[in-house]
N, C-alpha and C positions, 0 to 999 in steps of 0.2 A: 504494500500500500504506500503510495508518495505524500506529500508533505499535505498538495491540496485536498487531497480524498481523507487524510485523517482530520483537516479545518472544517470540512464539510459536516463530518458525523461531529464532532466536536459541535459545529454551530446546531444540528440538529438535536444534540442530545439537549443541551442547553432552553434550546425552544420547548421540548417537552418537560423537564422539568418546571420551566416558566407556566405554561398552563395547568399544569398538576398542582403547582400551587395556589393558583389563582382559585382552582373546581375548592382544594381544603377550605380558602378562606370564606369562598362563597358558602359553602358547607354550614361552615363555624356561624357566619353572619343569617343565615337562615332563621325567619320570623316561622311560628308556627300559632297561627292563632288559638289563644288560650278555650277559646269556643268550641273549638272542633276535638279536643281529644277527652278519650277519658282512660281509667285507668280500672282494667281488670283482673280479680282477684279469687284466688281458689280455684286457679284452671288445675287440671292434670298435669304434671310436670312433665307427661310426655306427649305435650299440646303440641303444634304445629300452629304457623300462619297460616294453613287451610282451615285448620280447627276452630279457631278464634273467628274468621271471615264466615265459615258454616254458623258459628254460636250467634254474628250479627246478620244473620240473611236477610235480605231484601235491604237493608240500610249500606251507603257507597261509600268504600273504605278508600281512601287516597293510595294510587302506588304506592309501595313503599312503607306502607303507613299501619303495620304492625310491626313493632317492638316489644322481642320476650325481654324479658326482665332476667338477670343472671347474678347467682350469689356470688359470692366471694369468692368462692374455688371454682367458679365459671360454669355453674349447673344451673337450668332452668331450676327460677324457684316460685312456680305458680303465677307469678302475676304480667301483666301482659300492657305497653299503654297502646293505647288505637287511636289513630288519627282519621277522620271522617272527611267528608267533601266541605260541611257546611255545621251551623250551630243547629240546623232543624234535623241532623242526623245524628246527630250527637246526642240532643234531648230525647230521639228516638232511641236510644243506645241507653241511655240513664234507664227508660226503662225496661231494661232487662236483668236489673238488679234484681239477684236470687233465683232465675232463672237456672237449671241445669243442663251440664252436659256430664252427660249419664248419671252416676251418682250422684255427681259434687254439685251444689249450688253456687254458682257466681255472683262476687258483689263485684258492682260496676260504679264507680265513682267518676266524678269530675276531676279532671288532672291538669296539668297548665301545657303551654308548648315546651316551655323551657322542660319541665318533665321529662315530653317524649325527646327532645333533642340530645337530655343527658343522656336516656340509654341508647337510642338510635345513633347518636353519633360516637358511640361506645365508650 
């Protein structure tokens, strides 16, 4: 490889670096309105994000927009926040508090953005 084919990837790698940080900050600066999520609890700890989107059917979960919740030593620990399209799907979702999947009953609470951002952006 010559002097100008290593400047080349040199400038290339650089340029991608530049946008990867740019996607973090945009990440990190991410508003998540406090309206739309809530946070649910007493799932099966071997729930899935199908599981959770099955337990709110018919109400529009945003891409993206389950977050399991994970203890200490990095194991599902029941609780889950969900992010919704709007605040009228969300209030849809408050009530499904106690609701079950299978045995367990689920409580469903109101949770803020910053919430789902802390575990969503891990």
């Amino acid at each position: 490889m010559n002097q100008q084919e290593l400047e080349f990837i040199k400038l290339k790698l650089s340029n991608m670096v530049t946008i990867i940080n740019r996607l973090i900050i945009d990440v990190k600066n991410e508003f998540v309105d406090n309206n739309t999520v809530v946070r649910a609890r007493g799932l099966p700890w071997q729930s899935s994000d199908k599981d959770i989107a099955n337990f709110f059917q018919g109400l529009n979960i945003i891409k993206g927009g389950v977050a399991l919740c994970l203890s200490v030593q990095g194991r599902r620990n029941g609780e889950a926040l969900v992010r919704f399209i709007n605040q009228e799907h969300r209030d849809m979702a408050l009530r499904r508090h106690k609701h079950h999947i299978g045995q367990r009953y689920i409580e469903v609470y109101r949770a803020t953005g910053d919430d789902f951002l802390n575990v969503a952006g891990g």
